[in-house]
N, CA, C and O of each residue as an XYZ file, in Angstrom:
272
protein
N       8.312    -12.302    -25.475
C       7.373    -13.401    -25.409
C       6.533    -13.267    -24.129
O       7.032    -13.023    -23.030
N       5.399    -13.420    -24.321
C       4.462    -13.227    -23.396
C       4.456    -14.496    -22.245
O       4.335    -15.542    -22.883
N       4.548    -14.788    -20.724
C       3.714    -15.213    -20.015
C       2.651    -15.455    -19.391
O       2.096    -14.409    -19.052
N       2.108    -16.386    -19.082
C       1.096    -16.705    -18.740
C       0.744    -17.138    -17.609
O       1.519    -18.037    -17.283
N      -0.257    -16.905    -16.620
C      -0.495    -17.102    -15.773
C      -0.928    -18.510    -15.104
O      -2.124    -18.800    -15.067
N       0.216    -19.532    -14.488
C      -0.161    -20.476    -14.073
C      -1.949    -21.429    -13.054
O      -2.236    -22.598    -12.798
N      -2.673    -20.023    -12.802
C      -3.688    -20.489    -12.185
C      -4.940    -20.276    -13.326
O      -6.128    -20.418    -13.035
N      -4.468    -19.927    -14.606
C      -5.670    -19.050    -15.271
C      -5.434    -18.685    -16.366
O      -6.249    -17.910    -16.866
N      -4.105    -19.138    -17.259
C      -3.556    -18.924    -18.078
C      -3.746    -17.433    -18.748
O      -3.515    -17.417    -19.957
N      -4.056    -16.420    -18.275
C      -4.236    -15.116    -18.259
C      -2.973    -14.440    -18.948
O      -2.036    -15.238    -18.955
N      -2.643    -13.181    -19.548
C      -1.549    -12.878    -20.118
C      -1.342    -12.246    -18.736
O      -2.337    -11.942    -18.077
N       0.081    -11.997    -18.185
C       0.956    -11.752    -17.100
C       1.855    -10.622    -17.652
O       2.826    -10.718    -18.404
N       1.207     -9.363    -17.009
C       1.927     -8.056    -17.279
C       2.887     -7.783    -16.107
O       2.628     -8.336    -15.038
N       4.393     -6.677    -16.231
C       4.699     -6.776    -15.028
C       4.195     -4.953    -14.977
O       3.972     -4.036    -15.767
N       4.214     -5.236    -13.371
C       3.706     -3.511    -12.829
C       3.998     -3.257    -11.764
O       4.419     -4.322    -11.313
N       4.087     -2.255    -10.741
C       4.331     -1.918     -9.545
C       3.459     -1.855     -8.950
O       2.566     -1.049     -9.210
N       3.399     -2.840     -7.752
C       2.196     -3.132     -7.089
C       2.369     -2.937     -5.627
O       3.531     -2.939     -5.221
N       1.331     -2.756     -4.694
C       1.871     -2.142     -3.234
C       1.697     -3.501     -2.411
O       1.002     -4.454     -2.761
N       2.260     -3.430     -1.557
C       2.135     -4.649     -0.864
C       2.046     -3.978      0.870
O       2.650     -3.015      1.343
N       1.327     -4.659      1.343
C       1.483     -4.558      3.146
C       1.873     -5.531      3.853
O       1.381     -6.653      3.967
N       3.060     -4.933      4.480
C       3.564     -6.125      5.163
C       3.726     -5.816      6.753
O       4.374     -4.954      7.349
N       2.781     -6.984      7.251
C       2.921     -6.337      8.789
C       3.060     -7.270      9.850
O       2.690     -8.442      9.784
N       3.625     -6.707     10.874
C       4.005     -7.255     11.771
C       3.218     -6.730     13.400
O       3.262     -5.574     13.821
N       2.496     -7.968     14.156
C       1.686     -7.318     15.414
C       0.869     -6.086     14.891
O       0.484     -5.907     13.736
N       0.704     -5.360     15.862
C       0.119     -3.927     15.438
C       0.525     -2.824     14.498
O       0.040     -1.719     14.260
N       1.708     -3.564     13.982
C       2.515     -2.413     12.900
C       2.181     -2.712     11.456
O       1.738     -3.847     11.278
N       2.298     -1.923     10.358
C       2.286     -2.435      9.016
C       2.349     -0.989      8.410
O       2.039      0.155      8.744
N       3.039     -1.789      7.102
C       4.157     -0.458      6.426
C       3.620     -1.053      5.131
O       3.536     -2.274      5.001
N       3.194     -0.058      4.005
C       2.709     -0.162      2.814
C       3.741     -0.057      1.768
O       3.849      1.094      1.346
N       4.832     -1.240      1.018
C       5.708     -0.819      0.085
C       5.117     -0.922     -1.116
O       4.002     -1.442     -1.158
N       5.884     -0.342     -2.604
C       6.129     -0.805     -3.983
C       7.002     -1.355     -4.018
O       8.095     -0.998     -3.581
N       6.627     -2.792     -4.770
C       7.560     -3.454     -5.666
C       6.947     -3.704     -7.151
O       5.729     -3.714     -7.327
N       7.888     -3.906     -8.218
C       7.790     -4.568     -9.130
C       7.166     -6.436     -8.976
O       7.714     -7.335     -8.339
N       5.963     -6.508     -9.751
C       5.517     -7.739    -10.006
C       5.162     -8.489    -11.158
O       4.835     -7.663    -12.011
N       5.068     -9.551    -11.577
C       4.466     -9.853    -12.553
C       2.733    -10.140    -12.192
O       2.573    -10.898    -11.236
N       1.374     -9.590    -12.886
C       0.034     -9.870    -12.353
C      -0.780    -10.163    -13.412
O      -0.825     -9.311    -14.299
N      -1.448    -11.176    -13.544
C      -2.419    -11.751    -14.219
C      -3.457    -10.744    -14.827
O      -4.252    -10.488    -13.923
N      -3.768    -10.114    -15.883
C      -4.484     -9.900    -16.358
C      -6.214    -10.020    -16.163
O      -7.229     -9.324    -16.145
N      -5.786    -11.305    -16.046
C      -7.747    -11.994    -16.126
C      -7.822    -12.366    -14.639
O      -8.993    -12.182    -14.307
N      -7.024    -12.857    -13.471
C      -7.086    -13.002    -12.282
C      -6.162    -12.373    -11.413
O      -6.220    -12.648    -10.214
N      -5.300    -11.554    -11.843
C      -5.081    -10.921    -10.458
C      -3.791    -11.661     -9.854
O      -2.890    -10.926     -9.451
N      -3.674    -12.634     -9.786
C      -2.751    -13.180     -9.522
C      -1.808    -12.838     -9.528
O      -1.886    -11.988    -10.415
N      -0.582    -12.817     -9.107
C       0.850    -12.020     -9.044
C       2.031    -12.782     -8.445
O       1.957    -13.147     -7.272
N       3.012    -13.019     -9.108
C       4.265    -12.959     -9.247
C       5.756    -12.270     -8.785
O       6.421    -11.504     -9.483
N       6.012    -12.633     -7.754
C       6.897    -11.493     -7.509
C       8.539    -12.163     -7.769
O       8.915    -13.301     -7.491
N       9.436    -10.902     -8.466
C      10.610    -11.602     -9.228
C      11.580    -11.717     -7.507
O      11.139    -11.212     -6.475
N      12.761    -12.399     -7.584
C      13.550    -12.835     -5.862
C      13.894    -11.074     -5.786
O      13.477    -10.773     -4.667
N      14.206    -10.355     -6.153
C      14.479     -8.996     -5.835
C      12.972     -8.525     -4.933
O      13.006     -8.124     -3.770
N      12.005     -8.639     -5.551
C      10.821     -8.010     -4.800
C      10.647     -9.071     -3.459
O      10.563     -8.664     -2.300
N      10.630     -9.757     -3.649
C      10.531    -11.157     -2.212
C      11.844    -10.834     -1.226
O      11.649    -10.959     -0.017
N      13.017    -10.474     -1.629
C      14.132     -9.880     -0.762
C      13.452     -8.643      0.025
O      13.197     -8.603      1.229
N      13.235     -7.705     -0.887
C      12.528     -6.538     -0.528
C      11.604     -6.826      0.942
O      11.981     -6.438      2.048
N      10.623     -7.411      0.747
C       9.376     -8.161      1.366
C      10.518     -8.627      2.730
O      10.788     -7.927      3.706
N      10.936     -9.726      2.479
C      11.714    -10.473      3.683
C      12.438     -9.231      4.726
O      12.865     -9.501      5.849
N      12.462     -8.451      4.386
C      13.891     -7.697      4.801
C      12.988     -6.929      5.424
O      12.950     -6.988      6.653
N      12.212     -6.184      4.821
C      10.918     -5.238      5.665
C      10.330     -6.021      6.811
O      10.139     -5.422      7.870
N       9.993     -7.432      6.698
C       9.574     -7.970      7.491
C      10.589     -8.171      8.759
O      10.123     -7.865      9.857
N      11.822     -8.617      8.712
C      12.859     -8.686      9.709
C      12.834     -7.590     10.268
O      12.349     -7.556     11.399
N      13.365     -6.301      9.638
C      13.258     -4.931     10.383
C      11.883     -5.069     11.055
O      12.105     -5.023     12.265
N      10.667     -5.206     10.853
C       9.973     -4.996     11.641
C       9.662     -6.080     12.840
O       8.638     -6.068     13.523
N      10.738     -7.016     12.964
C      10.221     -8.190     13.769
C      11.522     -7.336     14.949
O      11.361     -7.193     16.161
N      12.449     -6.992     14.335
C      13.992     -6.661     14.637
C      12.940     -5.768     16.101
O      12.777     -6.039     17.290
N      12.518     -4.838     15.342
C      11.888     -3.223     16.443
C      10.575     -3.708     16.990
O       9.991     -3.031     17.836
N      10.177     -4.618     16.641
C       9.191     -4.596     17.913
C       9.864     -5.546     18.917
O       9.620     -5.321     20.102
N      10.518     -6.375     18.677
C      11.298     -7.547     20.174
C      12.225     -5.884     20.879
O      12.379     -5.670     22.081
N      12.688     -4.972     19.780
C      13.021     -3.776     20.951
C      12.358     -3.095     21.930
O      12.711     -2.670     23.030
N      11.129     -3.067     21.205
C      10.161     -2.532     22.417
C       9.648     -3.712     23.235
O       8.797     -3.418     24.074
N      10.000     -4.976     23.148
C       8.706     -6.108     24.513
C       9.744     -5.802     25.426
O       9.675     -6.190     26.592
C-alpha cells in the first residue's frame, strides 16, 4: 500500500538518500535509507536512519571538544 506524503499528498517512494551532517567546520556526507515525496521532495526518515544521523552527529561533537 502506497504512502503519501503529508505536506503534498505526493506518492512517497523509499530510496537512499545522502545526507550532510555537520558539525563547526567539519561535515561528513552519509547514505541512509528514506522515505521521499515524489511531487515535493520531501523526506522521511525511518528511527534507524535518524539513529544513524544522531550518532554521526555525537561522534562529531565527541572530536571536536577533543581538539578545543
Amino acid at each position: 500500500m502506497a504512502r503519501y506524503c503529508p505536506i503534498c499528498d505526493g506518492v512517497m517512494a523509499v530510496k537512499t538518500v545522502e545526507v550532510e551532517v555537520s558539525q563547526g567546520p567539519h561535515s561528513k556526507v552519509i547514505q541512509v535509507p528514506a522515505e521521499v515525496c515524489q511531487k515535493c521532495g520531501e523526506r522521511i526518515y525511518p528511527a534507524e536512519s535518524e539513529q544513524k544521523i544522531k550518532k554521526l552527529e555525537e561522534e562529531m561533537v565527541s572530536a571536536e571538544q577533543e581538539f578545543d
